[in-house]
PLY file of the C-alpha trace (Angstrom):
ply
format ascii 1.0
element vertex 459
property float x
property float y
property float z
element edge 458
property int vertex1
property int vertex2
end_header
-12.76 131.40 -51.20
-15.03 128.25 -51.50
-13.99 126.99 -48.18
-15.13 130.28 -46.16
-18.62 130.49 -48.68
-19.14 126.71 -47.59
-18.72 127.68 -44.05
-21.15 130.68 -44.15
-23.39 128.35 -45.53
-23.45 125.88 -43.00
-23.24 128.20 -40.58
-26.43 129.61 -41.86
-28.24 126.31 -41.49
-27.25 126.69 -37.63
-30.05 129.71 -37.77
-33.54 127.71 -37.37
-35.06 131.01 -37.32
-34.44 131.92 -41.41
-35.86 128.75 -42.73
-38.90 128.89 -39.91
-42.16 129.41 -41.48
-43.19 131.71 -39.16
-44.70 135.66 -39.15
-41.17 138.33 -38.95
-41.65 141.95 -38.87
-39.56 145.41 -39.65
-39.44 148.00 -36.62
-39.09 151.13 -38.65
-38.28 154.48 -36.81
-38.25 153.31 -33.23
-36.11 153.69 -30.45
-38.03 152.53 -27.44
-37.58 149.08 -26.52
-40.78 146.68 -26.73
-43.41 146.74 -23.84
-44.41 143.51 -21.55
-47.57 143.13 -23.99
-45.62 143.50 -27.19
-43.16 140.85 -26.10
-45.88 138.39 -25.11
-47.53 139.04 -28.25
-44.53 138.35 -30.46
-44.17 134.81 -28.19
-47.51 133.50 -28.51
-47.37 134.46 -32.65
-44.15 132.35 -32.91
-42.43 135.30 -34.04
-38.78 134.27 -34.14
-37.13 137.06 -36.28
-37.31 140.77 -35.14
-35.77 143.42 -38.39
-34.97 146.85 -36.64
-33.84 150.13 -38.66
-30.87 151.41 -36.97
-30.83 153.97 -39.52
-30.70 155.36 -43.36
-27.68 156.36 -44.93
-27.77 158.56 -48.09
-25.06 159.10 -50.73
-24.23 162.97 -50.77
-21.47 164.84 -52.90
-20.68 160.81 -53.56
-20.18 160.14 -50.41
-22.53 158.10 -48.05
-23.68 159.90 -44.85
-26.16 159.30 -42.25
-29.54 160.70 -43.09
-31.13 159.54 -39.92
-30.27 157.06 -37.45
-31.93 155.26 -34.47
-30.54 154.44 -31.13
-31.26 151.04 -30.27
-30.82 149.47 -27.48
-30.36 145.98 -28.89
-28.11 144.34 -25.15
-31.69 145.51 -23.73
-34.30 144.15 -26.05
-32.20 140.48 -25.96
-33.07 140.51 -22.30
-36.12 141.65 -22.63
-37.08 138.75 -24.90
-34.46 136.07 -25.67
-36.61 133.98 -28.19
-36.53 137.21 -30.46
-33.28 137.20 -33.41
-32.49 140.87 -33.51
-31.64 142.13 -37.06
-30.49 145.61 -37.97
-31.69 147.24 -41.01
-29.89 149.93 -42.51
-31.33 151.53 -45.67
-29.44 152.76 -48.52
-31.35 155.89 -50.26
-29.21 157.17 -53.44
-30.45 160.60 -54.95
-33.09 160.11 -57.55
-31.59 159.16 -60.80
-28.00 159.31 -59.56
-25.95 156.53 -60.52
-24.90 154.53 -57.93
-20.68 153.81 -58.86
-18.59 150.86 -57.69
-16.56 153.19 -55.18
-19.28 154.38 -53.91
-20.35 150.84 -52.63
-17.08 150.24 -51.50
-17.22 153.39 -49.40
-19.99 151.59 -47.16
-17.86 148.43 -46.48
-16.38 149.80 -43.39
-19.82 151.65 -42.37
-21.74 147.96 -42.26
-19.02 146.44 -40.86
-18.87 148.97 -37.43
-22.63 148.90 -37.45
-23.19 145.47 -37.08
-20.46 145.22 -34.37
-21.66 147.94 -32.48
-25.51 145.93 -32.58
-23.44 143.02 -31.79
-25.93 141.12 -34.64
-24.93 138.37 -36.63
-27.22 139.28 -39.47
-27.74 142.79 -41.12
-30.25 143.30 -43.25
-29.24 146.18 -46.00
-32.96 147.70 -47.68
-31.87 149.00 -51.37
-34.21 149.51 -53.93
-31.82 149.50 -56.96
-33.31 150.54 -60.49
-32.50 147.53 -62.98
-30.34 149.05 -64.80
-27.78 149.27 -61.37
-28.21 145.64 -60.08
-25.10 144.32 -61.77
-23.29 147.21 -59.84
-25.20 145.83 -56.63
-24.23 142.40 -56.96
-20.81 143.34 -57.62
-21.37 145.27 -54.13
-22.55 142.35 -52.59
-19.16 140.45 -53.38
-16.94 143.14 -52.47
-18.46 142.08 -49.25
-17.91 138.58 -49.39
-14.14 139.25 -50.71
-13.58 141.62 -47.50
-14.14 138.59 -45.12
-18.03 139.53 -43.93
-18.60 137.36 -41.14
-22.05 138.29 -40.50
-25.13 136.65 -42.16
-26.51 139.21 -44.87
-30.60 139.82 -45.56
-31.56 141.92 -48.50
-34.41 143.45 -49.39
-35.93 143.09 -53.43
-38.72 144.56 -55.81
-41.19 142.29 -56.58
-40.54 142.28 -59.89
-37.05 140.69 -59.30
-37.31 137.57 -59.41
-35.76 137.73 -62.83
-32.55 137.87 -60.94
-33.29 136.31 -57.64
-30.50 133.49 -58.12
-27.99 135.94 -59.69
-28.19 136.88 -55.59
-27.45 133.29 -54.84
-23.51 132.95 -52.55
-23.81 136.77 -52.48
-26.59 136.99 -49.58
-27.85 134.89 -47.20
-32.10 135.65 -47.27
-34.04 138.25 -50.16
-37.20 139.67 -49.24
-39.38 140.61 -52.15
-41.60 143.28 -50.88
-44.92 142.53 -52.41
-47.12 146.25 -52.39
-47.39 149.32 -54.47
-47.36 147.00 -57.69
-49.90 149.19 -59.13
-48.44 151.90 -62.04
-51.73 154.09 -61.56
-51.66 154.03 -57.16
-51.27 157.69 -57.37
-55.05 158.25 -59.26
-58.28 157.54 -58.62
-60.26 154.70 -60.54
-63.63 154.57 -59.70
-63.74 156.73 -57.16
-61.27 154.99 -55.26
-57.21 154.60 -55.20
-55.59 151.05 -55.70
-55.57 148.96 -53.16
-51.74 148.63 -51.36
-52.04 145.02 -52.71
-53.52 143.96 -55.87
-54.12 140.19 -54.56
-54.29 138.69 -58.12
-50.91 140.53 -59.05
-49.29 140.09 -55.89
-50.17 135.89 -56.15
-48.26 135.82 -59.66
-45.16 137.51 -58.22
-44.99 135.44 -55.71
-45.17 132.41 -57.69
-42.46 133.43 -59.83
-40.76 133.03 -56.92
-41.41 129.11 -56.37
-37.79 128.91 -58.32
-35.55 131.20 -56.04
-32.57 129.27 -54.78
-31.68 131.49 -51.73
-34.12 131.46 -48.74
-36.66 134.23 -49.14
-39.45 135.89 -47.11
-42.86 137.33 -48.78
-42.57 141.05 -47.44
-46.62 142.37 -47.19
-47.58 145.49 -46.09
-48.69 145.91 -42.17
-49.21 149.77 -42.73
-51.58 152.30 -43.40
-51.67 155.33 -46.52
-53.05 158.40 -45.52
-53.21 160.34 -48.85
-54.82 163.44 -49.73
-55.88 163.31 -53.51
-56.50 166.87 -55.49
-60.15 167.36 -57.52
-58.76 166.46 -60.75
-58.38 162.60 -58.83
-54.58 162.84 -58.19
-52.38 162.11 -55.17
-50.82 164.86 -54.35
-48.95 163.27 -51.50
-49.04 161.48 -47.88
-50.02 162.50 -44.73
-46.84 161.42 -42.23
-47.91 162.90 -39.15
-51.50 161.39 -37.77
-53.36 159.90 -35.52
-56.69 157.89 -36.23
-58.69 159.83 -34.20
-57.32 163.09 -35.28
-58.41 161.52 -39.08
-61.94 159.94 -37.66
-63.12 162.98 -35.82
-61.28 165.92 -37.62
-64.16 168.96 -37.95
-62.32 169.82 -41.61
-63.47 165.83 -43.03
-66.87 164.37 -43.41
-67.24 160.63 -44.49
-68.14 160.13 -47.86
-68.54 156.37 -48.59
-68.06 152.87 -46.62
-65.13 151.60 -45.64
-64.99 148.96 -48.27
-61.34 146.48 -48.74
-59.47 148.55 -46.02
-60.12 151.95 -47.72
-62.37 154.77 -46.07
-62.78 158.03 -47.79
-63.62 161.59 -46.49
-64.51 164.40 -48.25
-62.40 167.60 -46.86
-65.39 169.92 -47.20
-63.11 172.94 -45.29
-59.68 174.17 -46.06
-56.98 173.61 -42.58
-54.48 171.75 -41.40
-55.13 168.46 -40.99
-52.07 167.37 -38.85
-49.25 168.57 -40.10
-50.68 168.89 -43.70
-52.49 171.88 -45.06
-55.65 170.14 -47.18
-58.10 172.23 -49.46
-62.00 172.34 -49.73
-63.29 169.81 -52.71
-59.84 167.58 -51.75
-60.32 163.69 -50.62
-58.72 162.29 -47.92
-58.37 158.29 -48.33
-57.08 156.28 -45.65
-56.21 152.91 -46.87
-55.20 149.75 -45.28
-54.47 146.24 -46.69
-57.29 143.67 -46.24
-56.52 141.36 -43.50
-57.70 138.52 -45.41
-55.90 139.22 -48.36
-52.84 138.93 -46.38
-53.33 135.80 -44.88
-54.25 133.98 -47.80
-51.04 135.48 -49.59
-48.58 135.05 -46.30
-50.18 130.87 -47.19
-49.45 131.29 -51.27
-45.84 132.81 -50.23
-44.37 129.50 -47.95
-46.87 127.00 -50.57
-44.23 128.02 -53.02
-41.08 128.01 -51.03
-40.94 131.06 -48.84
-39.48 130.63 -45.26
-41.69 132.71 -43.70
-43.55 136.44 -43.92
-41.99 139.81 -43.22
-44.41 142.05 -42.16
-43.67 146.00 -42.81
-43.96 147.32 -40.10
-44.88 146.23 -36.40
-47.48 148.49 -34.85
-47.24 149.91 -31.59
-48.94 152.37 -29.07
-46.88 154.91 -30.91
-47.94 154.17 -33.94
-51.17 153.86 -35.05
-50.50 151.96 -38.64
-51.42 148.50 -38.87
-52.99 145.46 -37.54
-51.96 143.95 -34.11
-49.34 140.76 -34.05
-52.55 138.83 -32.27
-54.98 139.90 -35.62
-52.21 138.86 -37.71
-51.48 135.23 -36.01
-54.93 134.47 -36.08
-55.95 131.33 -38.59
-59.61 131.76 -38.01
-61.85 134.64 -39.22
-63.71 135.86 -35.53
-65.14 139.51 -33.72
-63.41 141.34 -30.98
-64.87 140.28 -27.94
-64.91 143.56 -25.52
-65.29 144.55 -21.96
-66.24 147.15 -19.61
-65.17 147.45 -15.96
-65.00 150.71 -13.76
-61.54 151.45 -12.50
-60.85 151.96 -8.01
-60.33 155.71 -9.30
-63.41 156.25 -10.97
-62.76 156.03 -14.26
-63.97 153.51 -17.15
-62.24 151.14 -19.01
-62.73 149.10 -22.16
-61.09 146.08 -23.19
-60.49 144.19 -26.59
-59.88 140.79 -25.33
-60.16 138.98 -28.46
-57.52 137.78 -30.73
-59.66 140.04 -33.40
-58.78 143.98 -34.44
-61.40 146.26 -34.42
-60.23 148.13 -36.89
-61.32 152.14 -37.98
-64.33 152.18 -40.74
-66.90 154.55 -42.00
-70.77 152.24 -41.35
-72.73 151.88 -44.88
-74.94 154.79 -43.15
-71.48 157.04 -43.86
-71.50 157.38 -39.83
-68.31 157.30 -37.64
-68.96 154.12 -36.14
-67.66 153.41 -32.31
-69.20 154.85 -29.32
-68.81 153.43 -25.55
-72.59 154.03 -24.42
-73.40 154.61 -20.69
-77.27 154.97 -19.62
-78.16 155.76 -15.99
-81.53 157.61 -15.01
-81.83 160.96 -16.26
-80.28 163.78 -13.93
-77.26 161.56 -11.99
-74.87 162.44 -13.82
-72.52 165.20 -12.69
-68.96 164.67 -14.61
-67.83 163.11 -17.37
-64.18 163.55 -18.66
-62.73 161.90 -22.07
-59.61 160.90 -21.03
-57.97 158.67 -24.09
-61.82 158.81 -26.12
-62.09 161.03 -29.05
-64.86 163.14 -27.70
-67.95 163.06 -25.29
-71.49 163.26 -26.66
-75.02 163.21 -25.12
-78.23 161.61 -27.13
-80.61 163.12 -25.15
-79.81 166.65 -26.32
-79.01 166.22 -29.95
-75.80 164.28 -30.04
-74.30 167.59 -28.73
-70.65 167.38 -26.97
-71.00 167.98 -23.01
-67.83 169.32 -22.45
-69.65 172.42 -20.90
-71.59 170.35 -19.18
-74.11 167.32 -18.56
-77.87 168.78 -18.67
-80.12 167.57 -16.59
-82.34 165.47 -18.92
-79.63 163.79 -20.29
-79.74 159.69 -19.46
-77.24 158.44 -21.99
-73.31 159.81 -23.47
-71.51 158.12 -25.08
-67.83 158.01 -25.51
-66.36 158.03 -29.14
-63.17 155.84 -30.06
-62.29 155.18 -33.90
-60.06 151.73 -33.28
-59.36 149.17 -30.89
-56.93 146.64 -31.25
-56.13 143.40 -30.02
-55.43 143.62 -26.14
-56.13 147.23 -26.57
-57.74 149.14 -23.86
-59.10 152.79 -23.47
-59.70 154.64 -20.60
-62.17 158.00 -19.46
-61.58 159.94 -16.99
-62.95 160.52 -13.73
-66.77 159.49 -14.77
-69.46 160.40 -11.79
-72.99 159.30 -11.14
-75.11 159.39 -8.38
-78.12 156.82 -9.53
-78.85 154.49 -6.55
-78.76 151.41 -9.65
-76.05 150.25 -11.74
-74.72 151.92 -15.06
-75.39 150.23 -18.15
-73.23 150.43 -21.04
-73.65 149.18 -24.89
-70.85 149.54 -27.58
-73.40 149.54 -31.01
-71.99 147.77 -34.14
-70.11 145.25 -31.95
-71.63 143.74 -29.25
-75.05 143.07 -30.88
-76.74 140.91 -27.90
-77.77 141.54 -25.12
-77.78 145.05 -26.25
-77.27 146.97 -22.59
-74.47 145.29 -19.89
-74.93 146.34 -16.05
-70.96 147.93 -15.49
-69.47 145.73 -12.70
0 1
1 2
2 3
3 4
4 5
5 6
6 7
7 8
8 9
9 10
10 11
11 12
12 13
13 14
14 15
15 16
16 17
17 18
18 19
19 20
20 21
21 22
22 23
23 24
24 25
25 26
26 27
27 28
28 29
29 30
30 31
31 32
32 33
33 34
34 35
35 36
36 37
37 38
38 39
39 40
40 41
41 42
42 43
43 44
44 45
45 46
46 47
47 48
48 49
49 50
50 51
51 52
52 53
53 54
54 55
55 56
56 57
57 58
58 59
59 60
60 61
61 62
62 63
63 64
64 65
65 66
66 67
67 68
68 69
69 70
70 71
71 72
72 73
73 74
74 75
75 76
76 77
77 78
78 79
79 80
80 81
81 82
82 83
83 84
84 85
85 86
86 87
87 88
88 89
89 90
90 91
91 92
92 93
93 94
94 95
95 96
96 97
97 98
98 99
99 100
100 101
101 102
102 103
103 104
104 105
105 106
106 107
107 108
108 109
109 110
110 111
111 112
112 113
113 114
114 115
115 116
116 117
117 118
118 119
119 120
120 121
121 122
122 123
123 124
124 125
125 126
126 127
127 128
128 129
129 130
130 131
131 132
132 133
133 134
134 135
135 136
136 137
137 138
138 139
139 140
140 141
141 142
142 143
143 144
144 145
145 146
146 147
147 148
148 149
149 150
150 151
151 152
152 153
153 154
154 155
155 156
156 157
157 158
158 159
159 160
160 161
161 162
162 163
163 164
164 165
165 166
166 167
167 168
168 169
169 170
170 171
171 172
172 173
173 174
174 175
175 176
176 177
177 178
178 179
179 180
180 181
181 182
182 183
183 184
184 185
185 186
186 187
187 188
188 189
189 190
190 191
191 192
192 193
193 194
194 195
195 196
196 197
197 198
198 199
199 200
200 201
201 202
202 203
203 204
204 205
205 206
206 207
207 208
208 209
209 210
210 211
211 212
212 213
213 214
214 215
215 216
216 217
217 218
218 219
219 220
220 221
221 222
222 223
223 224
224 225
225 226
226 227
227 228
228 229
229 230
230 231
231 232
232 233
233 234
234 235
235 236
236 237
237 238
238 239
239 240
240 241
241 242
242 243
243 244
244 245
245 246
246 247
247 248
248 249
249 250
250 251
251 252
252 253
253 254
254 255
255 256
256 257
257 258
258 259
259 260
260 261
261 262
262 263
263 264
264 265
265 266
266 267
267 268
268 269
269 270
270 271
271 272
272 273
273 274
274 275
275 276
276 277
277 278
278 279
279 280
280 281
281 282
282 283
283 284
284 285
285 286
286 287
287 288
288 289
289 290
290 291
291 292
292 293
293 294
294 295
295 296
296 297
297 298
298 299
299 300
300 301
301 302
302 303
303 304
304 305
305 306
306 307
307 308
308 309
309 310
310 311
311 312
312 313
313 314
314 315
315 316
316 317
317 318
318 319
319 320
320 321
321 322
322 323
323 324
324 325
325 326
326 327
327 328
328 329
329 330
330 331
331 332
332 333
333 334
334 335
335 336
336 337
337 338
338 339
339 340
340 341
341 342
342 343
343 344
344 345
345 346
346 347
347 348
348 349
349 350
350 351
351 352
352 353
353 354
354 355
355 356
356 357
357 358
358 359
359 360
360 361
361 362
362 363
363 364
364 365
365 366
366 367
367 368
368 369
369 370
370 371
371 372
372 373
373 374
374 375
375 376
376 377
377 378
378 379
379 380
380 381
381 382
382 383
383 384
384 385
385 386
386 387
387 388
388 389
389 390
390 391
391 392
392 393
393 394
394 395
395 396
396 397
397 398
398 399
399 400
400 401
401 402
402 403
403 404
404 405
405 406
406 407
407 408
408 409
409 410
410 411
411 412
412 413
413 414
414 415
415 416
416 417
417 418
418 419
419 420
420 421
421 422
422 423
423 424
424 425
425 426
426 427
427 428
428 429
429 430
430 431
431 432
432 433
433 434
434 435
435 436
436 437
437 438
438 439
439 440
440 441
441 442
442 443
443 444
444 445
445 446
446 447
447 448
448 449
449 450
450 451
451 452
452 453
453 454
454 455
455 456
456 457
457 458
């Protein structure tokens, strides 16, 4: 027995990328493989470890059975990008309160074991968040797996809180990741007017300094994500929003913005009852969009590997698919900076813009309570003759009231402007076919970001 533990130790020493100090992140709910920009991305971050859910697996009538699981294509995304270490992630989700027995543990033995060959991995990570009171019968787990003869490299994922029994864990997994967010006891209710922040920075530094002592590689897991939650008049969550899209939220005609986006967090006030996308909301309701600040994360991801982490995990990696979080660039970045963005017309008529920068523009409500990104074009009154949104929000003319001109461009009109609630790193957005007949160039303007010179000639 000590002879095969010493060899999956050295063995694990073999892996550079678990005791790298570099930027990991979870794919969570994905089945397509990355994109060209993605996997440049990932390369120029250093990002050496990639965690992928293949699935969840629930324990039903006592026996574990697959809630959900994700094809992945994991031959594929090797090719695609070699430097990546492809983990699968499985996550274990007991009912609520059920106690979780020692043959019911056993029962998954056989389950990890065929999904980690089939990924042909050589690392799983398992996501469990055990009460307390059940760790003992997770540990226990945990050896049945060693006394079977695993001969993959095991991850785990922890509650911050557990560093209490972090080296209990020690011969019995390979890497922990304490997942540092939703600390707070009160994140369901209002204080002040405003929910809890997904990271409490001074309570999230503690926990991970009660780390410093952990004898088993670990990674700082932060949150990459954003909340959507719709909170009742009496100042209550009354759940999350699961289904959106930012410019759904941004431009919805059921929300109007009721304070500055202050720390990540933007408020609206529902002042009409609907369905706001695939949740029914109610008049006098709140809708809060929250996401972690970007500079509380890298000064925490920098507290994390000052007191012994390997690295940060990142939940989750955003994508064109998925609207929540900040871009791999944003997240890489040492150096506090702007997006830097550009206009060009396209051979088929159509405009583009460009976030070039290493920077996320990321959605917010101005301190005038205004819904803040427009893509301005001026020409001289009366050229224009067709405007179409394509990936924008919306179209709107000044010259007639800030009215949308999807019946039409009126003939006074000189300047529309083309609404857009986010743009991230290496993001680009395109209109559709945009026509004007003025014998000079158009000018375009993008307020709130590019400050000077105010108007650009579009080349």
């Amino acid at each position: 027995m000590k002879v095969r533990h010493l060899i999956l130790w050295l063995s694990l020493l073999l892996i550079p990328s678990l005791m790298a100090s570099d930027a990991s992140f979870w794919v969570w709910q994905r089945t397509t493989p990355l994109d060209s920009k993605e996997i440049a991305a990932l390369q120029q971050a250093g990002t050496k470890d990639l965690y992928w859910q293949v699935g969840t697996l629930a324990l039903h009538d006592s026996h574990w059975v697959w809630r959900e699981r994700f094809s992945v294509g994991f031959p594929v995304l090797r090719k695609l990008a070699p430097f990546l270490h492809f983990i699968p992630v499985v996550r274990l989700e007991p009912k609520t309160g059920e106690s979780v027995s020692a043959e019911n543990f056993l029962q998954l033995l056989p389950i990890l074991d065929e999904t980690v060959s089939a990924t042909g991995a050589d690392m799983m990570q398992i996501d469990y968040e055990s009460p307390d009171r059940l760790i003992p019968e997770y540990e226990n787990f945990l050896r049945s797996l060693n006394d079977h003869g695993r001969s993959w490299h095991l991850s785990i994922t922890a509650l911050g809180h557990w560093f209490k029994f972090a080296n209990d864990f020690q011969g019995l997994a390979d890497e922990i990741t304490p997942m540092f967010y939703d600390l707070n006891p009160k994140r369901e209710s209002l204080s002040n007017d405003r929910l809890p922040p997904l990271i409490d920075a001074p309570v999230v530094e503690k926990q991970i300094a009660s780390w410093k002592s952990c004898k088993v590689p670990w990674k700082a897991g932060l949150p990459n994500f954003c909340r959507v939650s719709v909170v009742n008049p009496a100042g209550v969550s009354r759940g999350n929003i699961h289904s959106w899209e930012l410019d759904e939220l941004w431009f919805s005609p059921l929300l109007s913005p009721l304070q500055s986006t202050r720390d990540g967090e933007s408020i609206f006030s529902v002042y009409r009852s609907g369905i706001l996308a695939d949740t029914p909301v109610h008049a006098q309701e709140k809708v809060i969009v929250r996401y972690p600040d970007l500079g509380a994360l890298t000064r925490l991801k920098s507290i994390a590997e000052s007191n012994g982490a390997t690295g940060t995990l990142y939940f989750r990696l955003a994508d064109q698919d998925d609207m929540s979080g900040y871009s791999v660039r944003a997240l890489s970045e040492t150096a506090s900076g702007s997006p830097t963005l550009t206009v060009h017309r396209t051979s088929s008529g159509c405009i583009t813009i460009t976030n070039d920068s290493g920077y996320d523009l990321m959605p917010s409500i101005s301190t005038l309570k205004e819904l803040r990104y427009t893509l301005k074009l001026k020409a001289a009154p009366g050229t224009w003759r067709e405007a179409i949104p394509g990936k924008f929000a919306m179209i709107t003319s000044e010259d007639e009231g800030s009215h949308s001109i999807s019946n039409g461009i009126g003939l006074n009109v000189s300047t529309i402007s083309f609404w857009f609630s986010h743009l991230r790193a290496g993001q680009s957005l395109e209109t559709g076919l945009v026509q004007n007949i003025s014998p000079t160039p158009l000018r375009w303007s993008v307020p709130y970001v590019e400050l000077e010179p105010l108007w650009h000639p579009l080349e």
